[in-house]
N, C-alpha and C positions, 0 to 999 in steps of 0.2 A: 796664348795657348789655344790649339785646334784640337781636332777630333780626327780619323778617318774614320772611315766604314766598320760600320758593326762586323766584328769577328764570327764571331758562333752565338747564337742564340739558343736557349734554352727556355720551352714557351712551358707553363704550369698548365697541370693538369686540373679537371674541374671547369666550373665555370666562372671562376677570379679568370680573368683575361686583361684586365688592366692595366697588369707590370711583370714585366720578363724579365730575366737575367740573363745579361750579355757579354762577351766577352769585349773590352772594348783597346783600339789603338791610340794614346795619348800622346801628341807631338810638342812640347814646351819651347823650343826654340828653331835656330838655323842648323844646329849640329850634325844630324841628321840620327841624331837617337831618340829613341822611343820608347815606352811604358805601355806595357801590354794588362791592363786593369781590370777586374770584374764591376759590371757596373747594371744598373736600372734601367731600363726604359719603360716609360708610361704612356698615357695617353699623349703627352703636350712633348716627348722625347726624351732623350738621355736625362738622368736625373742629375743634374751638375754640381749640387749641395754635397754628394757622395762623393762625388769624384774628386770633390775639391780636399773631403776629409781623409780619401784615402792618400791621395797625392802627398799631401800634408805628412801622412802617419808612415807612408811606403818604406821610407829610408831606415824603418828604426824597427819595421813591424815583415813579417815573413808574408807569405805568398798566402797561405793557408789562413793566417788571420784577418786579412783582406776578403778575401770568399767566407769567413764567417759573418763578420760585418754586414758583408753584402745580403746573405743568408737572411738573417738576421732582419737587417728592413724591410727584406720581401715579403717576407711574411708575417709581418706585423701590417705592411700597409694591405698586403692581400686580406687579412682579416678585418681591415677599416674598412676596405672596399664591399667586403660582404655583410659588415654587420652595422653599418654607419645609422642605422633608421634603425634598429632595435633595442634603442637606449633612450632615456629621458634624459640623460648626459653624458657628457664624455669620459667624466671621472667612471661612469659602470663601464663604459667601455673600455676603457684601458687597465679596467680592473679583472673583468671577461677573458680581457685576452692572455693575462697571466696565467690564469685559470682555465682556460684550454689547452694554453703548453704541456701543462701535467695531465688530465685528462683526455684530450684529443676532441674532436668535432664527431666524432660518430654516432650516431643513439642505440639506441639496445635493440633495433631491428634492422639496423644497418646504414640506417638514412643519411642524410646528410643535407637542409635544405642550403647550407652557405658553398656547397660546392668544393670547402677546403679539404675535406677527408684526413685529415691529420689524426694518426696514430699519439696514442701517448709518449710522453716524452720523459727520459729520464731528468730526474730533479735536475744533479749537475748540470744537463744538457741546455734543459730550462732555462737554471741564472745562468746561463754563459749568454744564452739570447737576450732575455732581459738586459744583461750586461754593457754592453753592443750598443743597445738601441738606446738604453741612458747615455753612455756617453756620448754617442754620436748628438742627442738632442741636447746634452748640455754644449759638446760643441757649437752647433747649429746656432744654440739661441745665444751665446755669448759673442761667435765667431762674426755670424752673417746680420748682424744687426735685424732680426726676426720680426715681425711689425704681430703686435699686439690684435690677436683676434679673437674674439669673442661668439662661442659657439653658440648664443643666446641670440644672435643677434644676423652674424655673418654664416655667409653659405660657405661650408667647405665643399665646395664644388670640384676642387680635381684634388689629386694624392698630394701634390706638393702644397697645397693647404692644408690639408689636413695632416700631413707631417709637420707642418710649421706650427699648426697649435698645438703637436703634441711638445714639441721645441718649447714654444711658450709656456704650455701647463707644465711641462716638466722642472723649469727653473721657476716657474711664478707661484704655483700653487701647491707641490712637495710632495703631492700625493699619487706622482704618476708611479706607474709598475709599484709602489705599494713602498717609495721610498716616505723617510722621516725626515722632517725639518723646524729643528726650533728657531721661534722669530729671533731668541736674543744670540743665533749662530749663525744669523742671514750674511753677518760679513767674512764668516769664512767658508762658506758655502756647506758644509758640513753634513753630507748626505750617505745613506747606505741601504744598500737595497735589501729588502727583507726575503730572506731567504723560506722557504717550508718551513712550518715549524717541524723541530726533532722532536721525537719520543722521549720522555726524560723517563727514565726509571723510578719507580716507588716502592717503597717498602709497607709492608702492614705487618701485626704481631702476628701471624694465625698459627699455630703450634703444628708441627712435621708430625706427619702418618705414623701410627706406632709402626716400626721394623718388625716386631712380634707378630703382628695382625696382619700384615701383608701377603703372606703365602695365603693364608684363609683365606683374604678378600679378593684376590687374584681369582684363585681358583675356584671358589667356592662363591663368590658375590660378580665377578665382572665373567667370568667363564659359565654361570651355572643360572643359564637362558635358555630359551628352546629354539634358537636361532644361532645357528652354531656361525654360522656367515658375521654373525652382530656381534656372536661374542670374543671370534677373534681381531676383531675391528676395533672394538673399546678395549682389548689386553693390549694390542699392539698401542694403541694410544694413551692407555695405565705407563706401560713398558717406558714408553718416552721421556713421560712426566715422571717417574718413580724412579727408572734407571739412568737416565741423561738429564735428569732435573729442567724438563723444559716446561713453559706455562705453555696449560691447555689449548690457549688459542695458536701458538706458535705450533705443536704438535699438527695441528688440523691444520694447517695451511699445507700441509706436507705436498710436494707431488709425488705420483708414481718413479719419477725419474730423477729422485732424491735419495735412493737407498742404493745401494751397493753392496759388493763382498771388499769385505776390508783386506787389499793386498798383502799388508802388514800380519795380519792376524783373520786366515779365511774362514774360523769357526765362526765368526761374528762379522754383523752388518755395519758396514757404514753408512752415516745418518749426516745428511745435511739441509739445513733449514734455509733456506734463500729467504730473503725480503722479498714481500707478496706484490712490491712495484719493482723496485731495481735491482734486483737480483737477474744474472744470467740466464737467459732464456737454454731450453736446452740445446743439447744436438747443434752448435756454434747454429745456432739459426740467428737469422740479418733479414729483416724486414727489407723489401722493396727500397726505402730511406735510409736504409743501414742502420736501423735501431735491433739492438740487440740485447733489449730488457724484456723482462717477463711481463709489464704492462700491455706492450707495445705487441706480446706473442698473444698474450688472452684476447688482445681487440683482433686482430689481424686471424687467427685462429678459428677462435671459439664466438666471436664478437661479444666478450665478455670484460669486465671489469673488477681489477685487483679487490679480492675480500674486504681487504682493508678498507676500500675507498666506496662498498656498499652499504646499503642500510636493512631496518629492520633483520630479518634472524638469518641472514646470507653473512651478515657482519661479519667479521675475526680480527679481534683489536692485535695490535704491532708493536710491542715495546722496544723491543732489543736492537741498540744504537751502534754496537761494538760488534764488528764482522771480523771474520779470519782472513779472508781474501778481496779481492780487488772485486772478483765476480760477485760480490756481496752474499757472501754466504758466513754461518754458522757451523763449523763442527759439532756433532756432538760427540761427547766422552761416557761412555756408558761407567759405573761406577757402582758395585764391585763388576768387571768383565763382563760375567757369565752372565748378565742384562744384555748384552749385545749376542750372548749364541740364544740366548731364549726370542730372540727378536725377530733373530734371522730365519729360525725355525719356524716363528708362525707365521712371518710373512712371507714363507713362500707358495704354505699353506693357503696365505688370502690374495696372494697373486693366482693362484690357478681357481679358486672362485670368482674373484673377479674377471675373471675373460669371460668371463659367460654373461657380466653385465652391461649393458646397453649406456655408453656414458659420451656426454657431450662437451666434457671438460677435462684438464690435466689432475685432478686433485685425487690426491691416496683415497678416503676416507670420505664412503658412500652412504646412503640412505639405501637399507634391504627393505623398507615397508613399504607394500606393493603400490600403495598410491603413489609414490613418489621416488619409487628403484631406479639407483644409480646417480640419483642426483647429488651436488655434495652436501657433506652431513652437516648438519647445523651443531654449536654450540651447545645451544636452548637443548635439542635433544640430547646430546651425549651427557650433561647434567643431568637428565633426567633419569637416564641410564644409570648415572653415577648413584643417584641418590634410591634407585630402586637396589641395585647391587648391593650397597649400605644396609640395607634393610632387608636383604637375604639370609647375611648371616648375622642379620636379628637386633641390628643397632640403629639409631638414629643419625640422620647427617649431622654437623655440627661444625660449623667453621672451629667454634671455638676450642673442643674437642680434637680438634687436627682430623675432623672425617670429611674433607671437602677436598675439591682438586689440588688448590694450590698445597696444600697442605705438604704434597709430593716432592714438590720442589723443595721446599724447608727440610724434606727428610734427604733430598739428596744432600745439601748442603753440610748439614748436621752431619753426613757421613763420613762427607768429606773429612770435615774439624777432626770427627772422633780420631781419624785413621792418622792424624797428624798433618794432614796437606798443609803446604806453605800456605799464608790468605792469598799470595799473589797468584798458585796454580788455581787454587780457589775459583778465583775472581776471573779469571780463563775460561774455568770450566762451566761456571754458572755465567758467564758475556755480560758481569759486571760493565758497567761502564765505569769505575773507580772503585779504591779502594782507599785512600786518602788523597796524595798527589802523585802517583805513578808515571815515572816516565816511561815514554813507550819504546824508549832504546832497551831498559830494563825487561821489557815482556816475553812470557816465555812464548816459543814458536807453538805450533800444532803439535806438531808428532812429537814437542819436549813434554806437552803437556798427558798427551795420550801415552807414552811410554811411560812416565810418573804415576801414571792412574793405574795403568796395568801392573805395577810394582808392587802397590799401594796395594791394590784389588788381591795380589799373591801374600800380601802381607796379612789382609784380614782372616785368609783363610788358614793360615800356618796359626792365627792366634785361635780360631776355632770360634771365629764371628762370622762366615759365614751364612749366611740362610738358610735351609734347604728349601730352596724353591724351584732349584734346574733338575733335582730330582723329580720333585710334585711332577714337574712337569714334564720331564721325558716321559714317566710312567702313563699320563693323559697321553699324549701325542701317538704311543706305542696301543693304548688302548682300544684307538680307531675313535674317540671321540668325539669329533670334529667329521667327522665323515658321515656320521650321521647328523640326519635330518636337516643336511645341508639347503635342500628345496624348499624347508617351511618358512611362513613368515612369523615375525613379531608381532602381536596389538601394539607393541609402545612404539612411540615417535620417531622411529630414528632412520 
């Protein structure tokens, strides 16, 4: 077997310069046919370990899993090449570079001293690399008889060493990319790559918001501020959590370009909560790499980092495992309706105050206190908010009493029951992750599930369970309420 001449070269950007990806001519015999390969070159030449895996794998594998492969070692050896001396071993290092795939290489001012610039990366996309790179090294060290190196000891001096120890660590020691391996399964080799952990879902007892009490604490405890900007910011996120039963944190990851007019039904808004990483960026945007996650839009964008994956009070924890669509997103189902025309009404209301504010992020739901206007709202605040509203109209907060946020959610749920919903629409509407053992050919679609609700929603009101709370409210709206003292600030946190 020979080589010709490199085809097309495709040199990385940065200052990794060590290894290209090439398109390469593969000649096997006299026949006079040929295998057109994507392939490596480094410092010492074509990388032939690869060529030899892809050759191997060609016959059985497509054109496109071939260029992932290839993908795939480039950028793991580009990341050895930049970060080989930042490690007291190899095992952090190959644990680092797991851990970059999801986060990306940038810092929170932009920087980058290893030169890779790597945007975030969707999970999926992640173990597909991961994936790749195991196998190929368990190839490697089964296939090429790999000679035992010891990074204690030996210099890995060019890439194809230090791909040969990851060959070795990989089958020797169990703990490369973050696989498992028990000693008494060493003879069937028995390994699996650990993937993110999921979010599991939890349940606590906390008892659901009275229904009684809700028109009062709307109106009268989250509306009855002297910052009328604040006070339709925390109704529309009451609204979420009370009307569409969503938790707190999931409400506040909201962006601006998650609300709509519901074609279906234009008196009311529709409400979609994406995942704060891999969720659909919007506006089909596609990063320079062709990522086209919401991680990947926050770094490239704003040079910012999904809520979820911050610390301190920037935080917004992630539960919800169970998405409607492929674009990873959540519907929500407002429950009874008329939650979705009170929605829509105020936010259009707090779309046209916020154009007036100064914002360096996608997220709905702002900070109006002057020290920190426009930046997104914290948690920690809007609890605070919650718990002063509470105590407006003269009550104490009280998980245990159902006077706290989640509390909202158990009342949606609760509504649900009362109205009759199946537990399976249930379990839809609230993005259970189960109900028992559910199969998912059994599940109802979206718009099965929103037309049920809407039924559901005409049903309560023919039995005269109702609220009046779209009344309360048109009459505020109609008042000019909100129009005043739209300019003041709050003293409280938010």
């Amino acid at each position: 077997m020979w080589y010709s001449s490199v085809l097309y070269t495709e040199y990385s950007k940065g200052n990794v310069m060590d290894v290209v990806q090439v398109k390469l001519k593969v000649i096997t015999d006299n026949s006079g046919d040929s295998y057109t390969i994507p392939a490596l070159l480094t410092e010492n030449g074509i990388y032939i370990p690869l060529v030899d895996y892809l050759l191997k794998k060609s016959h059985v594998r497509s054109k496109s899993w071939c260029f992932k492969v290839v993908f795939s070692i480039k950028i793991f050896m580009q990341y050895v090449s930049a970060n080989l001396h930042c490690f007291e071993n190899s095992h952090a290092l190959l644990q680092n570079f797991t851990q970059r795939l999801r986060s990306g290489t940038i810092g929170e001012k932009g920087e980058d001293p290893s030169g890779l610039f790597w945007l975030p990366k969707r999970t999926s996309n992640a173990n597909v690399i991961l994936t790749h790179i195991s196998n190929f090294s368990d190839w490697l060290a089964e296939s090429q008889g790999i000679e035992v190196i010891n990074p204690l000891t030996d210099k890995l001096d060019t890439l194809e060493r230090r791909m040969a120890f990851a060959a070795w660590y990989n089958k020797n020691q169990s703990q490369f990319l973050g696989h498992l391996q028990s000693e008494r399964n060493t003879t069937k080799n028995q390994r699996q790559l650990v993937r993110h952990r999921q979010l599991v879902k939890t349940h606590d007892d906390a008892i659901a918001f009275d229904e009684k009490l809700f028109p009062r604490f709307l109106r009268d405890g989250m509306a009855g501020r002297t910052d009328s900007r604040a006070a339709i910011r925390d109704c529309l996120i009451l609204l979420l959590m009370h009307g569409a039963g969503v938790r707190v944190s999931d409400a506040m990851n909201l962006w601006l370009s998650d609300v709509y007019q519901d074609p279906t039904r234009p008196d009311q808004a529709l409400a979609r909560l994406y995942h704060p990483e891999h969720g659909r960026a919007p506006d089909n945007w596609k990063s320079p790499s062709g990522e086209t996650h919401r991680a990947a839009y926050l770094k490239y964008k704003y040079n910012l980092t999904p809520r979820n994956r911050q610390h301190g009070s920037a935080y917004l924890g992630w539960k919800t495992v169970v998405v409607d669509n492929k674009d990873n997103y959540i519907q929500l189902h407002w429950f009874p309706s008329f939650y979705g025309e009170i929605f829509k009404k105020l936010w259009v209301t707090y779309l046209a105050l916020l154009a007036k504010i100064p914002r360096k992020h996608p997220y709905a739901f702002v900070s109006f206190h002057k020290s920190n206007i426009g930046t997104p709202y914290t948690i920690n605040s809007f609890n605070d908010n919650y718990r002063a509203a509470i105590k407006r109209i003269g009550l104490e907060p009280s998980k245990q009493d159902g006077l706290s946020p989640h509390a909202h959610r158990h009342a949606y749920g609760r509504r649900l029951a009362n109205a009759k919903v199946e537990p399976l629409y249930v379990k839809r509407a609230l993005h259970h992750s189960n109900i028992t053992s559910q199969s998912v050919y059994t599940e109802p679609g979206v718009q099965k599930v929103s037309d049920l609700l809407s039924a559901a929603s005409k049903g309560l009101e023919q039995a005269n369970k109702r609220l009046d709370i779209d009344s309360d409210w048109k009459s505020i709206l109609a008042s000019g309420y909100f129009d005043d003292n739209v300019s003041s600030y709050s003293s409280d946190k938010d």
